[in-house]
C-alpha positions in Angstrom: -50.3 69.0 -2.1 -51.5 67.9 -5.1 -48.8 66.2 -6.8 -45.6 64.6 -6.0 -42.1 63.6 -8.4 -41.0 60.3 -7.8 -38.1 59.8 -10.0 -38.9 62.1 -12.9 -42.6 60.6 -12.6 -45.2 63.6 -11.5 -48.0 61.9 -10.0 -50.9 64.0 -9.2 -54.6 64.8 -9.2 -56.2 64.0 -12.5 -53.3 63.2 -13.8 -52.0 59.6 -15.5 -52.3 57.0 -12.8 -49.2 55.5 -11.1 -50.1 51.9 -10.7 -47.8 50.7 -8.1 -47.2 46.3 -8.1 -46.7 45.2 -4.9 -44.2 42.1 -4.8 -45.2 41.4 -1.8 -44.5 37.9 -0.5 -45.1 36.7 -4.1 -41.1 36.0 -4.3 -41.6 33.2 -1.7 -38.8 34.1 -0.2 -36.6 33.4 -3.5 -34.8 36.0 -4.8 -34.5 34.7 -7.9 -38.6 34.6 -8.1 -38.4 38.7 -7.9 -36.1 38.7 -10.9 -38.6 36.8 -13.0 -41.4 39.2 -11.7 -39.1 42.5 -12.0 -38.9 40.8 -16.0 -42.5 40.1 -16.3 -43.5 44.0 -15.0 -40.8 45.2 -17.6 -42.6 43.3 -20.5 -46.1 44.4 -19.3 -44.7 47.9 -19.1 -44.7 48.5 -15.3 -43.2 52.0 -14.2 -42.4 50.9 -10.6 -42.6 48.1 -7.9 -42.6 47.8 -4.3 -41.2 45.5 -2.2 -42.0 44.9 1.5 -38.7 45.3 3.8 -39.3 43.4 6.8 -37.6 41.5 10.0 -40.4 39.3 10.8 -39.4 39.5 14.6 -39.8 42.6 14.3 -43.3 43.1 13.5 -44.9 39.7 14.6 -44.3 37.1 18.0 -44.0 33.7 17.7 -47.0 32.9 19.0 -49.2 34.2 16.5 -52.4 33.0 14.5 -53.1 30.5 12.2 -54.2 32.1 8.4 -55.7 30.3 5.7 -55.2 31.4 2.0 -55.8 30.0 -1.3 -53.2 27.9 -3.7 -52.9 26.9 -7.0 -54.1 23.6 -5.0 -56.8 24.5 -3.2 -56.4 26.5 0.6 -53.3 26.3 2.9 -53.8 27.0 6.4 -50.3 27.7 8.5 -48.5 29.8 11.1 -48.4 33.6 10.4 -45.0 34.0 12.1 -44.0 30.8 10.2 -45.2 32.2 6.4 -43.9 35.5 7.2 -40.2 33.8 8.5 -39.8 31.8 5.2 -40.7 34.7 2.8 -38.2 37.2 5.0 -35.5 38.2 2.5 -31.9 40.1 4.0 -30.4 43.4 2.6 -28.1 41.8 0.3 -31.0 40.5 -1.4 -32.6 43.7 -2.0 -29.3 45.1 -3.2 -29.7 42.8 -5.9 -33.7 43.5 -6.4 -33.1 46.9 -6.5 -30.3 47.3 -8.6 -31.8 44.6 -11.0 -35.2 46.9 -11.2 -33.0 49.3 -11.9 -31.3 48.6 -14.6 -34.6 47.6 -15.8 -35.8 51.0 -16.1 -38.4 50.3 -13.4 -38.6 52.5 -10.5 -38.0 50.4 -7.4 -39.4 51.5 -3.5 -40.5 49.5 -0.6 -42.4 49.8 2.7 -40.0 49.1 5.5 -41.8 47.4 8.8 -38.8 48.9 11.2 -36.1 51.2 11.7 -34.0 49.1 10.3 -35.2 49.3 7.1 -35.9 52.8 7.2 -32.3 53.7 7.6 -31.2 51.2 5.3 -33.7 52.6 2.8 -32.3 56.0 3.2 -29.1 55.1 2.8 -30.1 53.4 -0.8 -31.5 56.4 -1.9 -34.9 55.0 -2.6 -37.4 57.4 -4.1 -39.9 57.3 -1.8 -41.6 54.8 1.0 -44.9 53.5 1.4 
């Protein structure tokens, strides 16, 4: 296959790219942080975003690893379960990331880390997964 539609957008070999932001964790766990970064991507001129869909019990045990990153203050060092627990956001939430990327104009997908996610994905009528 070498290309793909994704809302209208045809992404394929040679073609424009399809630079895809990743929100990530970078809402902290805040919805109202995604609105602000769904606004900034809309100023820049983003066509997309992707969330990450996730039940951190799902995909991680309690007993998990320590993991140092760097701040705006220097390097944090905490509890992977821990991080991941405080950034977890709940389906009502993305209801209202979604819908706000979408009205937006921004094309708005996610990788889901269960089934869960997957059916409740489906059921939104996401373009596409990662």
């Amino acid at each position: 296959m070498t290309e793909v539609k994704i809302k209208g957008r045809t992404v394929k070999n040679f073609g424009n790219p399809f630079i895809i932001p990743e929100m990530s964790i970078n809402h902290n766990g805040v919805v109202g942080n995604a609105i602000k970064i769904i606004d900034k991507l809309h100023t820049l001129g983003a066509e997309c975003v992707k969330f990450q869909c996730f039940n951190t019990d799902e995909f991680m045990g309690k007993n998990s690893l320590n993991y140092t990153y760097k701040t705006q203050k220097g390097k944090n060092t905490e509890d992977m379960y821990e991080m991941f627990k405080r950034h977890e956001l709940n389906v009502d939430d993305f209801d209202k990331m979604f819908d706000y990327a979408k009205k937006k104009g921004i094309i708005a997908f996610s990788t889901p880390t269960d089934k869960f996610y997957v059916d409740y994905l489906c059921k939104k009528k996401v373009p596409c997964f990662k």
